[in-house]
C-alpha positions in Angstrom: 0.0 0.0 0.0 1.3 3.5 -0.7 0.4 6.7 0.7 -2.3 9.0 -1.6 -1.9 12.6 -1.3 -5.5 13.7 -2.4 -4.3 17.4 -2.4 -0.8 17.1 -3.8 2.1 18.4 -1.8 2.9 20.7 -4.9 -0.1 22.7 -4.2 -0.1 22.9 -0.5 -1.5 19.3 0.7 0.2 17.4 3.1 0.0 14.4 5.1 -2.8 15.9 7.9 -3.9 18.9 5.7 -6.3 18.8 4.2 -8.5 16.3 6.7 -8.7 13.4 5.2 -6.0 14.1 2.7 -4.1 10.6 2.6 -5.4 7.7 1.2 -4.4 4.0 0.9 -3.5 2.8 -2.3 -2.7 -0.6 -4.2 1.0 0.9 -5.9 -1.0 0.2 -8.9 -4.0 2.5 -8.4 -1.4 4.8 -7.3 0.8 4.6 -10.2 -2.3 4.5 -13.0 -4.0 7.6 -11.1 -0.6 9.4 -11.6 -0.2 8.4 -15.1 -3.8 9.5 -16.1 -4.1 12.7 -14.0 -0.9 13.5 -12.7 -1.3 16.6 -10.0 -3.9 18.0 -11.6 -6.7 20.7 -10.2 -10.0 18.8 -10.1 -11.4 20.8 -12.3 -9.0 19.9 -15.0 -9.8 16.1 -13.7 -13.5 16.7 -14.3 -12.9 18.1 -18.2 -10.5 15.6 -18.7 -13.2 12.7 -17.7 -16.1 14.5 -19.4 -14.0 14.8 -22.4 -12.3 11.1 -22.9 -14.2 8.8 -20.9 -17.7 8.7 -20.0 -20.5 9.2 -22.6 -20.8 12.6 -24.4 -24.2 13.5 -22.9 -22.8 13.3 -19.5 -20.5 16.4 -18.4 -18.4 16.1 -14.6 -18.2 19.2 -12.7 -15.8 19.6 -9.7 -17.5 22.1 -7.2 -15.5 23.4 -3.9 -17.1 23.2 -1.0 -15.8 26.3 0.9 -16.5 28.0 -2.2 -12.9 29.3 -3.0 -13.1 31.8 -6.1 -9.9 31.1 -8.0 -10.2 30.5 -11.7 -8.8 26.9 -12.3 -10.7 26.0 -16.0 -8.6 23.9 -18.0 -5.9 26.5 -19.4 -6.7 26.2 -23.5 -2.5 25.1 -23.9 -3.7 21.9 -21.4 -6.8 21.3 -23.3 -5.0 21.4 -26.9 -2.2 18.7 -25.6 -4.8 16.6 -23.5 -7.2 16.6 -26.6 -4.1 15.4 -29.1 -3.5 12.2 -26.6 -4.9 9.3 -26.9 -7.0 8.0 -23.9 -5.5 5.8 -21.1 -8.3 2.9 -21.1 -5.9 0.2 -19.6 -5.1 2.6 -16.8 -8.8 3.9 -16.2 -10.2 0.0 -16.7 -7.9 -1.1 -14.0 -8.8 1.7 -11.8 -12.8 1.9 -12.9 -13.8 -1.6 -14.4 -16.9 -1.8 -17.1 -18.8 -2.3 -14.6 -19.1 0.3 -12.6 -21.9 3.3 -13.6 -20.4 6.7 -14.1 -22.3 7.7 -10.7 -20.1 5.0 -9.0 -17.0 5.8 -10.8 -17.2 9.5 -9.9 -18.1 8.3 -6.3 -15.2 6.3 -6.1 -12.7 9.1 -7.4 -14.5 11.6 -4.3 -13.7 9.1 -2.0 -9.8 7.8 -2.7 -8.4 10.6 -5.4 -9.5 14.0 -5.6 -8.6 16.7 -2.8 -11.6 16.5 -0.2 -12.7 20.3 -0.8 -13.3 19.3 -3.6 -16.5 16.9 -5.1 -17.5 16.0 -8.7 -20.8 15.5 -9.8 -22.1 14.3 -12.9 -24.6 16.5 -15.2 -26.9 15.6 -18.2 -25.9 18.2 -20.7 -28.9 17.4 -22.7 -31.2 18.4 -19.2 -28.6 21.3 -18.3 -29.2 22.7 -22.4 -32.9 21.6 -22.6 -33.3 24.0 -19.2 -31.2 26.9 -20.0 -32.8 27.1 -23.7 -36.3 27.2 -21.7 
Protein backbone atom coordinates (compact mmCIF):
# COMPACT_ATOMS: atom_id res chain seq x y z
CA UNK A 1 0.00 0.00 0.00
CA UNK A 2 1.28 3.50 -0.66
CA UNK A 3 0.35 6.74 0.75
CA UNK A 4 -2.34 8.97 -1.61
CA UNK A 5 -1.94 12.63 -1.31
CA UNK A 6 -5.46 13.66 -2.38
CA UNK A 7 -4.33 17.42 -2.45
CA UNK A 8 -0.79 17.10 -3.84
CA UNK A 9 2.08 18.36 -1.85
CA UNK A 10 2.94 20.73 -4.92
CA UNK A 11 -0.09 22.74 -4.16
CA UNK A 12 -0.09 22.86 -0.48
CA UNK A 13 -1.54 19.30 0.72
CA UNK A 14 0.18 17.45 3.06
CA UNK A 15 -0.02 14.41 5.05
CA UNK A 16 -2.78 15.85 7.87
CA UNK A 17 -3.91 18.95 5.74
CA UNK A 18 -6.29 18.85 4.22
CA UNK A 19 -8.54 16.34 6.71
CA UNK A 20 -8.67 13.36 5.22
CA UNK A 21 -5.96 14.06 2.74
CA UNK A 22 -4.14 10.60 2.62
CA UNK A 23 -5.42 7.75 1.16
CA UNK A 24 -4.37 4.04 0.88
CA UNK A 25 -3.52 2.79 -2.28
CA UNK A 26 -2.67 -0.57 -4.16
CA UNK A 27 1.01 0.85 -5.88
CA UNK A 28 -1.02 0.21 -8.85
CA UNK A 29 -4.00 2.52 -8.40
CA UNK A 30 -1.44 4.76 -7.33
CA UNK A 31 0.76 4.61 -10.17
CA UNK A 32 -2.27 4.50 -13.00
CA UNK A 33 -3.96 7.58 -11.09
CA UNK A 34 -0.62 9.43 -11.63
CA UNK A 35 -0.22 8.42 -15.12
CA UNK A 36 -3.81 9.53 -16.09
CA UNK A 37 -4.09 12.71 -14.04
CA UNK A 38 -0.87 13.47 -12.72
CA UNK A 39 -1.29 16.55 -10.02
CA UNK A 40 -3.95 17.96 -11.60
CA UNK A 41 -6.68 20.70 -10.20
CA UNK A 42 -9.97 18.79 -10.13
CA UNK A 43 -11.39 20.82 -12.34
CA UNK A 44 -8.98 19.87 -15.03
CA UNK A 45 -9.78 16.14 -13.73
CA UNK A 46 -13.51 16.65 -14.26
CA UNK A 47 -12.93 18.05 -18.17
CA UNK A 48 -10.53 15.57 -18.71
CA UNK A 49 -13.22 12.71 -17.70
CA UNK A 50 -16.10 14.50 -19.42
CA UNK A 51 -13.97 14.78 -22.40
CA UNK A 52 -12.26 11.11 -22.87
CA UNK A 53 -14.18 8.79 -20.91
CA UNK A 54 -17.72 8.71 -19.99
CA UNK A 55 -20.53 9.24 -22.57
CA UNK A 56 -20.79 12.58 -24.40
CA UNK A 57 -24.23 13.53 -22.94
CA UNK A 58 -22.82 13.31 -19.46
CA UNK A 59 -20.45 16.41 -18.39
CA UNK A 60 -18.39 16.11 -14.61
CA UNK A 61 -18.20 19.17 -12.72
CA UNK A 62 -15.79 19.61 -9.74
CA UNK A 63 -17.47 22.06 -7.15
CA UNK A 64 -15.53 23.37 -3.94
CA UNK A 65 -17.13 23.25 -0.98
CA UNK A 66 -15.79 26.27 0.86
CA UNK A 67 -16.45 28.03 -2.21
CA UNK A 68 -12.87 29.35 -2.96
CA UNK A 69 -13.14 31.83 -6.15
CA UNK A 70 -9.88 31.11 -8.05
CA UNK A 71 -10.17 30.49 -11.71
CA UNK A 72 -8.76 26.88 -12.32
CA UNK A 73 -10.73 26.05 -16.02
CA UNK A 74 -8.58 23.90 -18.01
CA UNK A 75 -5.94 26.55 -19.43
CA UNK A 76 -6.71 26.22 -23.51
CA UNK A 77 -2.55 25.11 -23.86
CA UNK A 78 -3.68 21.90 -21.41
CA UNK A 79 -6.77 21.33 -23.33
CA UNK A 80 -4.97 21.36 -26.89
CA UNK A 81 -2.17 18.65 -25.63
CA UNK A 82 -4.79 16.57 -23.53
CA UNK A 83 -7.20 16.59 -26.59
CA UNK A 84 -4.07 15.43 -29.09
CA UNK A 85 -3.53 12.19 -26.63
CA UNK A 86 -4.94 9.34 -26.95
CA UNK A 87 -7.01 8.02 -23.94
CA UNK A 88 -5.53 5.79 -21.15
CA UNK A 89 -8.32 2.93 -21.13
CA UNK A 90 -5.92 0.17 -19.59
CA UNK A 91 -5.07 2.63 -16.85
CA UNK A 92 -8.79 3.87 -16.21
CA UNK A 93 -10.17 0.00 -16.73
CA UNK A 94 -7.93 -1.06 -14.02
CA UNK A 95 -8.79 1.73 -11.78
CA UNK A 96 -12.77 1.90 -12.90
CA UNK A 97 -13.83 -1.56 -14.42
CA UNK A 98 -16.89 -1.81 -17.14
CA UNK A 99 -18.81 -2.32 -14.63
CA UNK A 100 -19.09 0.34 -12.56
CA UNK A 101 -21.88 3.26 -13.60
CA UNK A 102 -20.43 6.68 -14.12
CA UNK A 103 -22.30 7.71 -10.69
CA UNK A 104 -20.12 4.99 -9.02
CA UNK A 105 -17.01 5.84 -10.79
CA UNK A 106 -17.20 9.52 -9.92
CA UNK A 107 -18.11 8.30 -6.26
CA UNK A 108 -15.24 6.35 -6.08
CA UNK A 109 -12.68 9.08 -7.43
CA UNK A 110 -14.52 11.58 -4.28
CA UNK A 111 -13.73 9.07 -2.02
CA UNK A 112 -9.78 7.83 -2.71
CA UNK A 113 -8.42 10.63 -5.37
CA UNK A 114 -9.45 14.05 -5.56
CA UNK A 115 -8.59 16.66 -2.78
CA UNK A 116 -11.57 16.53 -0.17
CA UNK A 117 -12.71 20.33 -0.79
CA UNK A 118 -13.31 19.26 -3.65
CA UNK A 119 -16.50 16.92 -5.07
CA UNK A 120 -17.46 15.97 -8.70
CA UNK A 121 -20.82 15.50 -9.75
CA UNK A 122 -22.14 14.26 -12.92
CA UNK A 123 -24.56 16.48 -15.16
CA UNK A 124 -26.86 15.55 -18.23
CA UNK A 125 -25.92 18.19 -20.73
CA UNK A 126 -28.93 17.38 -22.70
CA UNK A 127 -31.18 18.40 -19.21
CA UNK A 128 -28.64 21.28 -18.29
CA UNK A 129 -29.15 22.69 -22.40
CA UNK A 130 -32.88 21.60 -22.57
CA UNK A 131 -33.30 23.97 -19.20
CA UNK A 132 -31.21 26.90 -19.98
CA UNK A 133 -32.85 27.10 -23.73
CA UNK A 134 -36.31 27.15 -21.66
Amino acid sequence: MTKHHRKPRCVGGTSVYPKGNISLLRENEHRFWHSLFGAWWPEWIAAEISRKYLPRRLQVLAINFFGEKRDRREPKWHKKIQKKKKPKFVEWQSLFPRSLSPEEIVERINERFIDPEYSLVIVDREATNSIAAG
